[in-house]
C-alpha positions in Angstrom: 123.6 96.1 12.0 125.3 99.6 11.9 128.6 100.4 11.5 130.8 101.2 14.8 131.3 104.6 13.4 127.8 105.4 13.0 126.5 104.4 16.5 127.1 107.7 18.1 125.7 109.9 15.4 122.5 107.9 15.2 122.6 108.1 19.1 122.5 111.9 18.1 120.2 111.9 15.4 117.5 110.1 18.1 118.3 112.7 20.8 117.1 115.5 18.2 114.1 113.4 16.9 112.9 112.7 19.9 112.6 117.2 21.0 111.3 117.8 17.4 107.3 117.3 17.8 105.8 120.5 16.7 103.8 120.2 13.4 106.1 123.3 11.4 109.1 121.0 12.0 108.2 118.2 10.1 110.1 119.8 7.3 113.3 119.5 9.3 112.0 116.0 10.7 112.2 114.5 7.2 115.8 116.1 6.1 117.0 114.6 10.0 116.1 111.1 8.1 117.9 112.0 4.9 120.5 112.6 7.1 120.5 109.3 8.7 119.7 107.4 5.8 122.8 108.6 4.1 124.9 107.7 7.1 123.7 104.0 6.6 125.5 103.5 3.5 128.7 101.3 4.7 126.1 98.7 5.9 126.0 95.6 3.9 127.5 95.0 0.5 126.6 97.4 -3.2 124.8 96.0 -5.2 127.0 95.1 -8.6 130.5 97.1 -7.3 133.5 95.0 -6.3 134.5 97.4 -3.0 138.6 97.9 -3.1 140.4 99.8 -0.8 140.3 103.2 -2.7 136.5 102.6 -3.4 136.3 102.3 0.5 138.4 105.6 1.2 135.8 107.6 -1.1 132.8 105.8 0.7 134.2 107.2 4.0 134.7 110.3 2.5 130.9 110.8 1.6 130.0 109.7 4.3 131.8 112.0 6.2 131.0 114.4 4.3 127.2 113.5 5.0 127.6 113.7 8.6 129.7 116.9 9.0 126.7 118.2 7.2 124.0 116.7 8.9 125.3 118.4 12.3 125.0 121.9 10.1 121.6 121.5 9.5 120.8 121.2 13.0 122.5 124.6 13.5 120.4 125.7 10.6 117.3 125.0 12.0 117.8 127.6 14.9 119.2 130.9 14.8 121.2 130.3 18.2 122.6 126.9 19.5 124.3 125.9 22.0 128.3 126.0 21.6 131.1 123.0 22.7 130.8 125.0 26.4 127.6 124.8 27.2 127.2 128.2 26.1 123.8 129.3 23.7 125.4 131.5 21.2 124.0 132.9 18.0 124.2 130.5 14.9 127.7 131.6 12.6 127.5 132.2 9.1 128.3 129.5 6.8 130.7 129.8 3.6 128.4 129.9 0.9 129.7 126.7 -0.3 128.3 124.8 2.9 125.1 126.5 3.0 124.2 126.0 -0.3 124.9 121.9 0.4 122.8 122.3 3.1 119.9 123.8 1.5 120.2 120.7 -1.0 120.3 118.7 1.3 117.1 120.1 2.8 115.4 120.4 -0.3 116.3 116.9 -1.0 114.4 115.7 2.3 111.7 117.4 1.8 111.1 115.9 -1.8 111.9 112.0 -0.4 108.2 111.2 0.0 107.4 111.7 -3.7 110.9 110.7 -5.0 109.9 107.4 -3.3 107.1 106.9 -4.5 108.1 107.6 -8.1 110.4 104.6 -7.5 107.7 102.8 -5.8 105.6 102.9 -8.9 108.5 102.1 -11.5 108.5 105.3 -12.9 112.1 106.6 -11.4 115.5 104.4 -10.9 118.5 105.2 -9.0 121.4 105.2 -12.2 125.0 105.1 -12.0 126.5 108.1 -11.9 124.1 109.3 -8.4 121.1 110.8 -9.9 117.9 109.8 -10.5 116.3 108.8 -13.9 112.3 108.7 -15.4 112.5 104.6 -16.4 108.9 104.2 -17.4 107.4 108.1 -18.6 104.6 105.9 -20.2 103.4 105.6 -16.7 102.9 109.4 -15.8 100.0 111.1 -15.8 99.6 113.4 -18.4 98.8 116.0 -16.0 101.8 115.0 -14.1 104.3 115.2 -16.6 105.6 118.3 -15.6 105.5 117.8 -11.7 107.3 114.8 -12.1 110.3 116.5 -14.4 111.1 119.4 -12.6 111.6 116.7 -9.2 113.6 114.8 -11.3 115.7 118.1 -12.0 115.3 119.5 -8.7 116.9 116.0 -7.0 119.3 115.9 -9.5 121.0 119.2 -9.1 120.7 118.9 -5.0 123.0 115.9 -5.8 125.2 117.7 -8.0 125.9 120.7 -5.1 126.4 117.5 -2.5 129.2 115.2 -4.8 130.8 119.0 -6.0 130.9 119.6 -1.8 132.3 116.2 -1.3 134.9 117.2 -4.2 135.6 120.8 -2.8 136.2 119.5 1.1 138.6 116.8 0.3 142.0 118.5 -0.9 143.2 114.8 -2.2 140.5 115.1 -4.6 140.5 117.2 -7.8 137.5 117.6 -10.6 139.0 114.6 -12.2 138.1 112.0 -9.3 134.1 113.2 -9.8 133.2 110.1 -11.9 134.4 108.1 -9.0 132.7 110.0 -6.9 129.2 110.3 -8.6 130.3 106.0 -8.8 130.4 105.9 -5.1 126.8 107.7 -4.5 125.6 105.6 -7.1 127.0 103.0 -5.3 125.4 103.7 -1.7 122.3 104.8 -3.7 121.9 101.2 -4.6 123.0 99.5 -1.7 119.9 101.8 0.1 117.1 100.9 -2.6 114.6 99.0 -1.4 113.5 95.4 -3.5 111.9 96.0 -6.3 112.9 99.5 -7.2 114.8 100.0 -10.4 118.6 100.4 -10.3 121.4 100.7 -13.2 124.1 98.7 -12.2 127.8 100.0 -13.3 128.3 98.8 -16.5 124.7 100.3 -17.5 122.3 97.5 -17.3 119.0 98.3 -15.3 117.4 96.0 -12.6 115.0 95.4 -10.3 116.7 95.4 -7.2 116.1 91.9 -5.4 114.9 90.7 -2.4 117.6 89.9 0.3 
């Protein structure tokens, strides 16, 4: 079950999907996902986080966050768009600090597949403070060692420019709220993670997420 909230952007999200076919937009396809994926994440409880009411403002907050940017990237995607009027007008510039969350957040969907199936494997975990983390490098390839380090960084810093947007957007928050922010992406992060894939609950122990 979604949240009430999130009915009308997925209603959105399907409306796009659904005129994106061509084979050079599958790029744009996948960070449409990421953008719905993200917008999941008040859906069911966290995994190992007691949710209070502040906790629940910050989720919103990401969230929103999330979906403020989602509708940029579907600006992004074309040079000219349509305006409130009905009106096709050419595309504004972003502040730099919006485009450059938006190119994470692109570069972020485009590297899903294989950040999956890291986690598929065991080899990545989702840990607690939002990023990613190699859990097993015994199990990479030596000639992979190098592919699969620079992903790690790569996902890792488009996180970073995401929670430091969440932080720069929201004039309640200041740099010393970012451990509860990278908490609450950890937290969704968790909540998201499919059964079996390694997670690092908050107090730092690491799990196999469970079925159910």
């Amino acid at each position: 079950m979604f949240c009430s909230e999130q009915r009308p952007l997925l209603g959105q999200m399907g409306t796009v999907m659904a005129r994106i076919r061509s084979p050079r937009n599958m790029w744009f396809r996948q960070c449409l996902a990421l953008c719905s994926m993200a917008a999941l994440g008040c859906s069911g409880p966290l995994v190992g986080v007691t949710v209070v009411d502040e906790k629940t403002a910050l989720e919103n907050q990401v969230l929103g966050t999330y979906q403020e940017l989602s509708q940029e990237v579907l600006l992004v995607a074309s040079v000219r768009y349509i305006d409130p009027e009905g009106k096709l007008v050419a595309r504004p510039a972003l502040p730099p600090g919006k485009e450059a969350a938006i190119r994470a957040m692109q570069r972020s969907a485009f590297n899903k597949d294989d950040i999956d199936r890291l986690k598929a494997q065991g080899i990545l975990g989702e840990n607690n403070v939002g990023g990613v983390t190699i859990v097993a490098p015994d199990k990479i390839a030596s000639d992979r060692q190098s592919f699969v380090t620079n992903l790690v960084d790569e996902e890792n810093t488009d996180r970073e420019v995401l929670m430091q947007r969440i932080l720069a957007t929201n004039e309640k928050l200041t740099q010393q709220d970012m451990p509860k922010i990278r908490g609450t992406f950890a937290a969704l992060n968790r909540d998201r993670a499919r059964p079996g894939d390694f997670v690092q609950l908050e107090e730092g122990t690491w799990i196999q997420k469970p079925q159910g």
